[in-house]
BAFI-3210 file (N, C-alpha, C; in Angstrom, 3 decimals, decimal comma, padded with zeros to 6 digits):
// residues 216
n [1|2|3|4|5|6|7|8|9|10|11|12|13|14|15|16|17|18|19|20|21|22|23|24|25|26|27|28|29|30|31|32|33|34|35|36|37|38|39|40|41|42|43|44|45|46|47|48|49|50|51|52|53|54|55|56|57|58|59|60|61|62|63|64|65|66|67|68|69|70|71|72|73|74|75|76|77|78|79|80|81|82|83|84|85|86|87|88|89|90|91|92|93|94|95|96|97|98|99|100|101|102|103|104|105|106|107|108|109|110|111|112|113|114|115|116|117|118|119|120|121|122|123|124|125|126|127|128|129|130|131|132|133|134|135|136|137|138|139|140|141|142|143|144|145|146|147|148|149|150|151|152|153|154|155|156|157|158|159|160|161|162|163|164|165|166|167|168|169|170|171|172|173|174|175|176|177|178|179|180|181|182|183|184|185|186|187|188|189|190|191|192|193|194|195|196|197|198|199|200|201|202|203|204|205|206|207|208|209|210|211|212|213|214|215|216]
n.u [-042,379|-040,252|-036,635|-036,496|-038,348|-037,854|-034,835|-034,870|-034,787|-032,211|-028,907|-025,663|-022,053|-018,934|-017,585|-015,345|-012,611|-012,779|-012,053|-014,043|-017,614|-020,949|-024,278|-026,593|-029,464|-032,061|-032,951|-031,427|-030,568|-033,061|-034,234|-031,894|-030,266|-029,687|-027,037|-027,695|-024,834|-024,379|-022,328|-019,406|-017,236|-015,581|-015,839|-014,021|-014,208|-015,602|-014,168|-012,149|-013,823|-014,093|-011,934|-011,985|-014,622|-014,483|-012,511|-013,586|-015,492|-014,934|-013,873|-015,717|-017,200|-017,126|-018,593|-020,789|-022,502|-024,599|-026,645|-026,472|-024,990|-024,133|-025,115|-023,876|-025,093|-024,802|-023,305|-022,313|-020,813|-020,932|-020,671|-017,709|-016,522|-018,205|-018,003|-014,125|-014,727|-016,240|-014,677|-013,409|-014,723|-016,151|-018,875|-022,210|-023,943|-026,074|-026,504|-025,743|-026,423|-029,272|-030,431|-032,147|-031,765|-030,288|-031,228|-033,642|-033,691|-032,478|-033,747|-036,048|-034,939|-033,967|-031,495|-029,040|-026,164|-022,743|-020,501|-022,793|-024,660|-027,188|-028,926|-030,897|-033,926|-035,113|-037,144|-036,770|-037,275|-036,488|-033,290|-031,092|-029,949|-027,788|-025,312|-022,460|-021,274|-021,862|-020,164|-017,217|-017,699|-017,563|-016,598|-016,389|-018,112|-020,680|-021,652|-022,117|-024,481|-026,081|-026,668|-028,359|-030,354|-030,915|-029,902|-027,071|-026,361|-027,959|-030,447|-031,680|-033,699|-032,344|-031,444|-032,548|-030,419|-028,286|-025,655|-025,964|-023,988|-023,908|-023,678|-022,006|-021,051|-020,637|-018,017|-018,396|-020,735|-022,129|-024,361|-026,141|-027,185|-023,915|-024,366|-024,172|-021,483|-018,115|-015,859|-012,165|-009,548|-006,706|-004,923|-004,031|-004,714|-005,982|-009,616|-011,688|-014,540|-015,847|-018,885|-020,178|-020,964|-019,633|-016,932|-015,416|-015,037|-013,346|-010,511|-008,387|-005,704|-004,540|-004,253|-007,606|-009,417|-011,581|-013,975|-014,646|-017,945|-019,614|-020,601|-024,444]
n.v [026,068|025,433|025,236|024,361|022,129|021,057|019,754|019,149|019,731|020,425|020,984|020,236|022,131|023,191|024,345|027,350|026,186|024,491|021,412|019,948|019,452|021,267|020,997|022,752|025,114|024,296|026,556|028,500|029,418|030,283|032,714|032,647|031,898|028,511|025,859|022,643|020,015|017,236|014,533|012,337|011,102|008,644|008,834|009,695|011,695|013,680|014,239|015,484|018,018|019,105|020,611|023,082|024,169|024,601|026,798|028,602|029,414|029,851|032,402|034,001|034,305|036,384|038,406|037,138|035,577|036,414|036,088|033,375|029,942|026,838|023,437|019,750|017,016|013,897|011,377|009,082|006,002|004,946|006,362|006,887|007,657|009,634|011,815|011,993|012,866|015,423|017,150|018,700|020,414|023,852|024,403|023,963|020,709|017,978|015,906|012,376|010,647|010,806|008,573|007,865|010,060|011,321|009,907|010,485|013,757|013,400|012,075|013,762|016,348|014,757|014,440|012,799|011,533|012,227|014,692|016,607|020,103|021,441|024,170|026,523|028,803|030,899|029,647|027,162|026,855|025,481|026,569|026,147|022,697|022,793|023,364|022,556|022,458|025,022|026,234|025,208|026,453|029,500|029,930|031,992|034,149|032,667|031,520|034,150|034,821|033,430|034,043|035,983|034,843|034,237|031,684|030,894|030,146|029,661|029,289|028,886|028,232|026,311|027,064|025,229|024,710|024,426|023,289|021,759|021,473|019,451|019,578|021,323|024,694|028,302|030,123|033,048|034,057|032,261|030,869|027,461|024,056|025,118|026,604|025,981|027,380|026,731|027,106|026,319|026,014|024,899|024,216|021,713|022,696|024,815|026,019|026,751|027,384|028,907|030,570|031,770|034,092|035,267|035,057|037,589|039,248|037,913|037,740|035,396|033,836|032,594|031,618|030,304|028,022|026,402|024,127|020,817|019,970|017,448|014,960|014,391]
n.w [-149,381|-146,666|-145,505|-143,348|-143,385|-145,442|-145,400|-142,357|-138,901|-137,610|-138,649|-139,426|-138,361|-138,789|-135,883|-134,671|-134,379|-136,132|-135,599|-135,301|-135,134|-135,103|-133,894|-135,672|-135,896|-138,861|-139,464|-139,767|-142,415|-143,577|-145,744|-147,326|-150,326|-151,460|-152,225|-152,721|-151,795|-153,427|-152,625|-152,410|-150,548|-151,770|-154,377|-157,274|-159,004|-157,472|-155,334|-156,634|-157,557|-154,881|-153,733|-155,381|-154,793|-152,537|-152,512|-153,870|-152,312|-149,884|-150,646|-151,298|-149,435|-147,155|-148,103|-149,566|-147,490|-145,946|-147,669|-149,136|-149,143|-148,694|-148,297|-147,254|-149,179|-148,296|-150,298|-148,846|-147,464|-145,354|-141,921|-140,662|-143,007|-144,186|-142,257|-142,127|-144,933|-144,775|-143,169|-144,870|-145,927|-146,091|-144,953|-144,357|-143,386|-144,083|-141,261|-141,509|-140,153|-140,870|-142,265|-145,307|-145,909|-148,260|-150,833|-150,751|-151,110|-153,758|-155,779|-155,694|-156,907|-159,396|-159,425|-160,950|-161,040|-159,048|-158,792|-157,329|-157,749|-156,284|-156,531|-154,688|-154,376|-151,532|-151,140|-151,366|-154,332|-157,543|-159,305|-160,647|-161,370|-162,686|-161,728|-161,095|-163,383|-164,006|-161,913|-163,245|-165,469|-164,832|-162,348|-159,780|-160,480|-160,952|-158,156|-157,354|-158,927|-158,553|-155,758|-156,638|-157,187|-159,628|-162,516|-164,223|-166,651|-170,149|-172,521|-176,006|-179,290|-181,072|-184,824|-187,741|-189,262|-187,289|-184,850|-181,980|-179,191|-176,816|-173,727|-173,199|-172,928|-173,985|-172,804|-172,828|-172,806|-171,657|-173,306|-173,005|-173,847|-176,224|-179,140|-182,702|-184,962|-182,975|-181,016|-179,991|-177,620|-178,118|-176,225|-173,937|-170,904|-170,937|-170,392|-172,440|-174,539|-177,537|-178,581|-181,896|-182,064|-179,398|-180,162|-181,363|-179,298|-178,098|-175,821|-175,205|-174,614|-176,069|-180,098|-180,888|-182,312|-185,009|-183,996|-185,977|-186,802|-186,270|-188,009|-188,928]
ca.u [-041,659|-038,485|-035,770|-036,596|-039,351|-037,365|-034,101|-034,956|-034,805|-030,788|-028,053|-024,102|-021,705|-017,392|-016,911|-014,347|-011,176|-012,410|-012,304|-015,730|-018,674|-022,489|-025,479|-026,998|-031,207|-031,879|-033,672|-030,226|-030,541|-033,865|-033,646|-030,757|-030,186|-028,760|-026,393|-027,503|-023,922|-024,599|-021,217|-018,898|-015,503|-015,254|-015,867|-013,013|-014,724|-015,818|-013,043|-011,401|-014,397|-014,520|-010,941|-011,984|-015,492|-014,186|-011,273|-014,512|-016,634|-014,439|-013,088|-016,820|-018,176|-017,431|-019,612|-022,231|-022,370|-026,233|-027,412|-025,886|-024,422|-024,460|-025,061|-023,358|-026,072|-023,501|-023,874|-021,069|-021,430|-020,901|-020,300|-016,685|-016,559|-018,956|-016,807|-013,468|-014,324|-016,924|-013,292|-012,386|-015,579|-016,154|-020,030|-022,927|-023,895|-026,953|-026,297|-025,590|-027,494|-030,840|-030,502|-031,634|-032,341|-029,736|-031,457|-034,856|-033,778|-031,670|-034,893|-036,833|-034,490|-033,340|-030,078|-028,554|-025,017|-022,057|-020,655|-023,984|-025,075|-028,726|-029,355|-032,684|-034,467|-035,455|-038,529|-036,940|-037,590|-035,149|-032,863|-030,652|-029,156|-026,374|-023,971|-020,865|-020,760|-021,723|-018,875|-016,686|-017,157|-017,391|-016,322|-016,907|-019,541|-021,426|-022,269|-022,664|-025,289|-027,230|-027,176|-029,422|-032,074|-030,300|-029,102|-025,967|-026,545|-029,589|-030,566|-032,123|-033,846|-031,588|-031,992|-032,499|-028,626|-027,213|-025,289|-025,986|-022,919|-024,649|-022,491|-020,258|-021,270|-019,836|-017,560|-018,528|-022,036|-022,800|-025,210|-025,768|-025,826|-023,688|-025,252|-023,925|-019,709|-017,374|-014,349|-011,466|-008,390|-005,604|-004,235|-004,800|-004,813|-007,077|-010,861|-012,679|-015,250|-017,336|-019,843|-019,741|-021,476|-019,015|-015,757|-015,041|-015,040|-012,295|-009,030|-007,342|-003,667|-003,380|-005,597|-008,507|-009,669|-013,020|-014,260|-015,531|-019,317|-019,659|-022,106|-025,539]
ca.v [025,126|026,181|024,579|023,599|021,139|019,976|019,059|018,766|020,690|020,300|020,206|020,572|023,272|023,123|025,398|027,845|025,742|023,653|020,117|019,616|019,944|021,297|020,702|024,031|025,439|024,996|028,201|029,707|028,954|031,254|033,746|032,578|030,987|026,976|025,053|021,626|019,657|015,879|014,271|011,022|010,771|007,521|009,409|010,713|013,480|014,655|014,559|016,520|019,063|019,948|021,539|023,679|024,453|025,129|027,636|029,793|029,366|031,055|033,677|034,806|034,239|037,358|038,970|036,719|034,981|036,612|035,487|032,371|028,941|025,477|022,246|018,535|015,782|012,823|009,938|007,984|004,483|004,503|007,786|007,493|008,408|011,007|012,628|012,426|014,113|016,881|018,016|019,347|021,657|025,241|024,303|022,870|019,382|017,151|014,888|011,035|009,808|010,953|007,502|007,247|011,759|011,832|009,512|010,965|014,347|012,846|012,041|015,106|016,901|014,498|014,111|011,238|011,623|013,159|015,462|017,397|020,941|022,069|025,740|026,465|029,795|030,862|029,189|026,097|026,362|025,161|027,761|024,865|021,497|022,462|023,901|021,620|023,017|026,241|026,654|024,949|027,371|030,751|030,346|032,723|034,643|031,173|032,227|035,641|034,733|032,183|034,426|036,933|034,270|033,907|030,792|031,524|029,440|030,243|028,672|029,270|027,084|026,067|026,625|023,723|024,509|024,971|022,312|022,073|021,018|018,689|019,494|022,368|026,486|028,906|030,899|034,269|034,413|031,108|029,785|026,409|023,802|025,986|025,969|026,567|027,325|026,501|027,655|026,518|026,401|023,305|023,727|020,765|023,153|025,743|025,021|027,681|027,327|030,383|030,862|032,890|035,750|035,986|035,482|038,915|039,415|036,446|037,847|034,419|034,427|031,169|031,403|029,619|027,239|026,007|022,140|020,185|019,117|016,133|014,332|014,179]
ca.w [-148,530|-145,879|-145,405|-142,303|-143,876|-146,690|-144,494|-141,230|-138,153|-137,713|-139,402|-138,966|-139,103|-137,879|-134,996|-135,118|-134,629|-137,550|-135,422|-134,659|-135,982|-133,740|-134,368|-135,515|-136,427|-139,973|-139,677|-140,119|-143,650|-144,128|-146,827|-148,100|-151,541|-150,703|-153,109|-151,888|-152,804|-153,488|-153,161|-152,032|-150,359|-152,470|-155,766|-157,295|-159,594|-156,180|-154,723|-157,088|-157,401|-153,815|-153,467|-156,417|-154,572|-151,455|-152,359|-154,365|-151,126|-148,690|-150,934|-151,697|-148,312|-146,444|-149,182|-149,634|-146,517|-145,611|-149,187|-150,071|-148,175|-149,400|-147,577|-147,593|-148,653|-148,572|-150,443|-148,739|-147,419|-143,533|-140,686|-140,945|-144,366|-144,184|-140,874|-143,160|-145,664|-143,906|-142,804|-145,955|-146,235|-145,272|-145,400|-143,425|-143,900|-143,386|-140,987|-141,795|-139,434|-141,411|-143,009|-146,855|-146,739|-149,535|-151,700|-151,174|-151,984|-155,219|-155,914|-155,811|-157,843|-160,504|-159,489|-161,919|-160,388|-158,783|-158,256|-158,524|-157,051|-156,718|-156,191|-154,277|-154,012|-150,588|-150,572|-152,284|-155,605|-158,176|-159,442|-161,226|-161,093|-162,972|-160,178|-160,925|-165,055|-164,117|-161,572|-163,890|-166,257|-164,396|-161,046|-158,591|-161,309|-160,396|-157,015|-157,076|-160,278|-157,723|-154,698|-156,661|-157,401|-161,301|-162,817|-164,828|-168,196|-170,694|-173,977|-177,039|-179,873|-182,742|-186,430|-188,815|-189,485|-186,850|-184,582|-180,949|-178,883|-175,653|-172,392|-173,978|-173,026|-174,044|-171,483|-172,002|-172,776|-170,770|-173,459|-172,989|-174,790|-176,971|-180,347|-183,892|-184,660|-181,510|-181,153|-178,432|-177,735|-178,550|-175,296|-173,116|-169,612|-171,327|-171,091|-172,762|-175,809|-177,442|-179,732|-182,807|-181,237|-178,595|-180,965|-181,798|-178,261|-177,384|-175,129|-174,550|-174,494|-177,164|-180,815|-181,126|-183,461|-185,022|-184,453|-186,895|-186,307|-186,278|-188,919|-187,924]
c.u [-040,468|-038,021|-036,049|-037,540|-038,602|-036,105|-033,997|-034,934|-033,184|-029,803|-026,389|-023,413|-020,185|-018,122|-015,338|-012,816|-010,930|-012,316|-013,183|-016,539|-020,092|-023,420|-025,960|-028,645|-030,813|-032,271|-032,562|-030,661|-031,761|-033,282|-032,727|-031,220|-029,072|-028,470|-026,484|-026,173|-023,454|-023,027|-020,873|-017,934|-015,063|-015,161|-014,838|-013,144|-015,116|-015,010|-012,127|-012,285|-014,781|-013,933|-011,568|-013,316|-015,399|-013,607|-012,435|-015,571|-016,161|-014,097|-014,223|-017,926|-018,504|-018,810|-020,881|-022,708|-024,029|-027,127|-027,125|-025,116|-024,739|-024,208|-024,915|-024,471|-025,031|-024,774|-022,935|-021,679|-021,513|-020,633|-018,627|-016,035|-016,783|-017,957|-015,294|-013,335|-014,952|-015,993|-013,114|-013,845|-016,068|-017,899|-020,568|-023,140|-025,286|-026,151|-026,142|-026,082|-028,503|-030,831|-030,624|-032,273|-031,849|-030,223|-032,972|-034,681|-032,924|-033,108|-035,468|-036,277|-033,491|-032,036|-029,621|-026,765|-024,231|-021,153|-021,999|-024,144|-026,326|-028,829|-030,739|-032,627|-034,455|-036,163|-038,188|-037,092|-036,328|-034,815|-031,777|-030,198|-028,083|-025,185|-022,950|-021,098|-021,083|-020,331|-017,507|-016,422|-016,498|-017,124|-017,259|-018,555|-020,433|-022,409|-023,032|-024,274|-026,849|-027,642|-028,246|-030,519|-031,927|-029,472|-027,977|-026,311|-028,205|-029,494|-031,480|-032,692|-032,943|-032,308|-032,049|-031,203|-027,670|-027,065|-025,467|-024,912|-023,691|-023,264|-021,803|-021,599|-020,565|-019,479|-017,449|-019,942|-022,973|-024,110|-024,650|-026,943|-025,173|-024,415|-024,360|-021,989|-019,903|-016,322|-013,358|-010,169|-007,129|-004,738|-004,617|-004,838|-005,919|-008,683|-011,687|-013,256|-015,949|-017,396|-019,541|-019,938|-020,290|-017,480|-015,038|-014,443|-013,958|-011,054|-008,346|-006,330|-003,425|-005,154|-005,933|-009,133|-011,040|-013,241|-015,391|-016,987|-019,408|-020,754|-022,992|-026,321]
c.v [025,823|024,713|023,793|022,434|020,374|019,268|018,848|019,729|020,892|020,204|020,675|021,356|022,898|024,140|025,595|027,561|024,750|021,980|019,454|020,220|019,951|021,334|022,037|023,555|024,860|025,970|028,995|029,681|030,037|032,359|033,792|031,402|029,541|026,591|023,554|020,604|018,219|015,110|013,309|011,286|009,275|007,647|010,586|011,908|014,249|015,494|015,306|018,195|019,972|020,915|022,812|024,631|025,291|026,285|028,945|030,700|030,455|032,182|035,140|034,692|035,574|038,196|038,363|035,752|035,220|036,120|034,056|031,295|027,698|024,235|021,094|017,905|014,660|011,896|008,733|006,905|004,355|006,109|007,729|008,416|009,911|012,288|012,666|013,590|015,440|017,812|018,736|020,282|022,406|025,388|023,662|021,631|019,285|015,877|013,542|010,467|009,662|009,958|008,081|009,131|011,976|011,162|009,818|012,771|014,143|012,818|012,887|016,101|016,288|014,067|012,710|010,987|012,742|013,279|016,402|018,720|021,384|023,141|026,019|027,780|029,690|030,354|027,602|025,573|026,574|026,298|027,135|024,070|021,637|023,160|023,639|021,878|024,323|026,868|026,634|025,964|029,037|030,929|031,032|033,760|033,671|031,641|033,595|036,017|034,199|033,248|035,601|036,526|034,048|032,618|031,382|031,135|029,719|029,529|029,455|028,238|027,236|026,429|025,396|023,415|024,457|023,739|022,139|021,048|020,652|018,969|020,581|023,700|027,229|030,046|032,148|034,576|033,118|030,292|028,522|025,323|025,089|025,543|026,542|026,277|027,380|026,475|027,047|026,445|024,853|023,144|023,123|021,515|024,355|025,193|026,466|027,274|028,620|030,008|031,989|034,189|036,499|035,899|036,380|039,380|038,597|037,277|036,640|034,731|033,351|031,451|030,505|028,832|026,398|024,620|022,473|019,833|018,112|016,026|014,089|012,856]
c.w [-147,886|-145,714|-144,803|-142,779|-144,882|-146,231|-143,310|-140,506|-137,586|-138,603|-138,726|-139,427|-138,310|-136,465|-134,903|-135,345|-135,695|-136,893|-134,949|-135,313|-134,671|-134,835|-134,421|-135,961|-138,295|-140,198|-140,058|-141,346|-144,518|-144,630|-147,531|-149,687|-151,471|-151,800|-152,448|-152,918|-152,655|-153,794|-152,038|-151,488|-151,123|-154,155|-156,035|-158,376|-158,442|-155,555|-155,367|-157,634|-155,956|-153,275|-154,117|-155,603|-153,324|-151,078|-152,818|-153,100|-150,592|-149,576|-151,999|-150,340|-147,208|-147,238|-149,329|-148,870|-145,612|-146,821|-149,761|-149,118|-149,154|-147,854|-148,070|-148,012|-149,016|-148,868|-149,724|-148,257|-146,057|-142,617|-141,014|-141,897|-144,701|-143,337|-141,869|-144,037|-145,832|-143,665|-143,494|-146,693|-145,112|-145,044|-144,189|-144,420|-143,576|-142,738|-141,541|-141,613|-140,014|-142,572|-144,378|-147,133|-147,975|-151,044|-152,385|-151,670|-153,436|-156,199|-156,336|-156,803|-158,900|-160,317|-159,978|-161,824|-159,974|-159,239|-158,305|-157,500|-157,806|-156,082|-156,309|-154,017|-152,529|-149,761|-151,540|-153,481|-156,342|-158,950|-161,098|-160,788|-161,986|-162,735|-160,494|-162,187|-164,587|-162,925|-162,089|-165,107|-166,045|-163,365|-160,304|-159,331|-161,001|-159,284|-157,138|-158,533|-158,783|-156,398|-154,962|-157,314|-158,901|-161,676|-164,318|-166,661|-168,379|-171,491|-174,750|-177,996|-180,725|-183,937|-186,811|-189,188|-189,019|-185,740|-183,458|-180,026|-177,258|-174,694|-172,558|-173,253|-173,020|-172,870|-171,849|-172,003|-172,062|-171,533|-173,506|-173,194|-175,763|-178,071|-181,976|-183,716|-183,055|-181,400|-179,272|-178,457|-177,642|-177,015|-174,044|-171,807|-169,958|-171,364|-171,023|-174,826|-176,123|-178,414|-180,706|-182,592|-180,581|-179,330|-180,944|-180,309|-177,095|-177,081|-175,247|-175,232|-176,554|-178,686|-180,468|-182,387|-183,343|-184,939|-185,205|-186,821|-187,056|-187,558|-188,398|-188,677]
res [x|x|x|x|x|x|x|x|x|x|x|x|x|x|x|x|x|x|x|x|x|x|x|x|x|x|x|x|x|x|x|x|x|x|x|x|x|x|x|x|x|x|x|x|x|x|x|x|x|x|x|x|x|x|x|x|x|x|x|x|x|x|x|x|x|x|x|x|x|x|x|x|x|x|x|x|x|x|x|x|x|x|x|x|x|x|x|x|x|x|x|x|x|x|x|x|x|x|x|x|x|x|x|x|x|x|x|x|x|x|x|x|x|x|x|x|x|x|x|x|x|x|x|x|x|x|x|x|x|x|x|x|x|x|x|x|x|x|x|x|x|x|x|x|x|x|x|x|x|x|x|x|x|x|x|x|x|x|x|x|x|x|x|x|x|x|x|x|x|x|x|x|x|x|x|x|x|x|x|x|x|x|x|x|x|x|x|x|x|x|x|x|x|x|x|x|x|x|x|x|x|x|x|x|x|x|x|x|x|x|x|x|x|x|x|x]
***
């Protein structure tokens, strides 16, 4: 499948002064690896993941700018909306107009809310849906993971003993769920967890400390 088949034959991009947006090919988009990035101006996890998304974008775009792009699918509720907060990304979009496109690809790839990012191969195929934890954890490593056709997080099966922590990976070896001890850090602006593996291996500034697992 190309792009062009799975979003249309258009979509939108600023031009260079940033207050307008043209209608470009999606053919631009061939060969590249797409972050499609399912999100609201009415949702305020969005709205506070897009600053965060945006500042990684540009400051990995000269670089991976032939390999790698992401496009808007808005879920918002009306065109104004959508126009708003299009402003505040360095990204193409799908149009608005293409009535209920954002709900049929939601659809297609699972998406069960936002903020969500889906990272597609060249030819479309899923790479992951979990874009918005894997940037969260590694930033700009995020991208530069996706633009070479690699999703960042891996897993493993559990032992019979060992605890598996749902939502949590650890930030240096990116398994995820983490599984077994989990170590982090008491300070509420810090968000890093690791696994016992990677322990030994822990720089942060503040110790670390083990949670409890829970009772099963």
């Amino acid at each position: 499948m190309t792009f062009s088949e799975l979003l249309g034959e258009k979509l939108l991009q600023h031009n260079e002064s940033g207050n307008e947006s043209n209608e470009i090919s999606t053919n631009q988009l061939d060969g590249k690896t797409i972050a499609l990035y399912f999100s609201a101006h009415w949702c305020p996890p969005c709205r506070n993941f897009t600053p965060k998304l945006a500042e990684i974008f540009k400051e990995t775009h000269n670089e991976l700018k032939d390999k790698f792009d992401i496009v808007f699918i808005s879920c918002d509720e009306d065109q104004s909306s959508f126009d708003e907060y299009f402003k505040e990304m360095p990204w193409k979009a799908l149009p608005f107009s293409d009535g209920n496109s954002s709900t049929i690809l939601g659809e297609k790839f699972n998406v069960e809310g936002i903020p969500a990012l889906v990272v597609l191969s060249p030819t479309c195929d899923k790479i992951t849906a979990d874009g918005v934890e894997e940037i969260r954890v590694a930033s700009k490593k995020a991208l530069d993971q996706w633009s070479q056709g690699k999703r960042l997080f891996w897993s493993r099966e559990p032992r019979e003993d060992e605890y598996v922590w749902e939502d949590t990976a650890c930030s240096l070896c990116y398994l995820s769920p983490l599984i077994g001890s989990r170590h982090g850090c008491t300070h509420k602006e810090c968000n890093i967890d690791l696994c016992q593996t990677c322990l030994p291996n822990n720089k942060h500034e503040h110790p670390l400390v083990e949670y409890l697992m829970p009772k099963k």
